[in-house]
C-alpha positions in Angstrom: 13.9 -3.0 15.3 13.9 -1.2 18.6 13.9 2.3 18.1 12.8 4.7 21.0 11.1 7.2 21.3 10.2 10.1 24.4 6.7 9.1 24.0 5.5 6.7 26.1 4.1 3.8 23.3 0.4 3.6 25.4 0.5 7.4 23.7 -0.1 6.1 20.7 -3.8 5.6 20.8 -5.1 6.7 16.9 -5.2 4.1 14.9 -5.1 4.6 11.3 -5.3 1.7 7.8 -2.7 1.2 5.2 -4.7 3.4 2.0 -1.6 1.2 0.0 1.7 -0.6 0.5 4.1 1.9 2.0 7.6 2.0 3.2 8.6 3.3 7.1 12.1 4.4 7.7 13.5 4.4 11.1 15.4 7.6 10.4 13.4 10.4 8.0 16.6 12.8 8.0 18.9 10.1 7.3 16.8 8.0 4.4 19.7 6.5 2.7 20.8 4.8 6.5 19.1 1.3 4.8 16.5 0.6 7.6 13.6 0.5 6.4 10.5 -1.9 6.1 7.3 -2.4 4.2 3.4 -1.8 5.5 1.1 -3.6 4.0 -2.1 -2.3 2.5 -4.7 -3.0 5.0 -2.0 -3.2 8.3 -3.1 -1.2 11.6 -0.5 1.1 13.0 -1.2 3.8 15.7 -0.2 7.3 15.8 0.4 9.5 18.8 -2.5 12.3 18.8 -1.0 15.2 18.9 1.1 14.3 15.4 -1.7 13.6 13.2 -2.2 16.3 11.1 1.3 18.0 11.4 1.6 17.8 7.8 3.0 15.9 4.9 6.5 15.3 6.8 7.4 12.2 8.2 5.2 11.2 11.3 6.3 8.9 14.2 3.7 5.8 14.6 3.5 2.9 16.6 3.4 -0.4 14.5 2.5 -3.9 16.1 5.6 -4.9 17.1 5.8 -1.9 19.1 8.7 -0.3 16.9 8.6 3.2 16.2 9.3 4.4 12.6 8.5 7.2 10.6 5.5 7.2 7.8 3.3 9.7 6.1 0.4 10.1 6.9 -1.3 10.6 3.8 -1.1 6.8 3.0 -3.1 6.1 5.7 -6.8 6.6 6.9 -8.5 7.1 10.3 -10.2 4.0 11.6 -13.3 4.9 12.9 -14.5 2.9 15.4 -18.9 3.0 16.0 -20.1 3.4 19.6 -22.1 0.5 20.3 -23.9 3.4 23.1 -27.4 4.7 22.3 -27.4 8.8 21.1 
């Protein structure tokens, strides 16, 4: 899958865990187009920063392959990375 997107990928900088299994489809306003693909519970993808949080649509994310399909975001959960740097 290669699907574009005016975002530059290096935008998408948030990543976020698979809460479950969950489906991405490469076209949200299209669904019954037949692309679509599986996320595993526990799988890394990265969303662009100013889309988290725009609602229970379908969000554009950044998966490792570098595709770009849609997902919601309420099967997923921030990753929060500790500082190793002293307070």
């Amino acid at each position: 899958m290669n699907h574009q997107s005016a975002l530059p990928i290096a935008e998408y900088t948030l990543a976020y865990q698979a809460l479950r299994d969950t489906t991405w489809l490469l076209n949200p306003a299209d669904p019954t187009n037949g692309v679509n693909g599986l996320i595993k519970k526990g799988e890394t993808i990265w969303f662009h920063r100013d889309h988290v949080g725009s609602g229970p649509s379908w969000t554009q994310v950044c998966l490792r392959d570098r595709s770009l399909p849609y997902v919601h975001l309420v099967d997923f959960e921030k990753i929060i990375v500790e500082s190793s740097e002293g307070l």
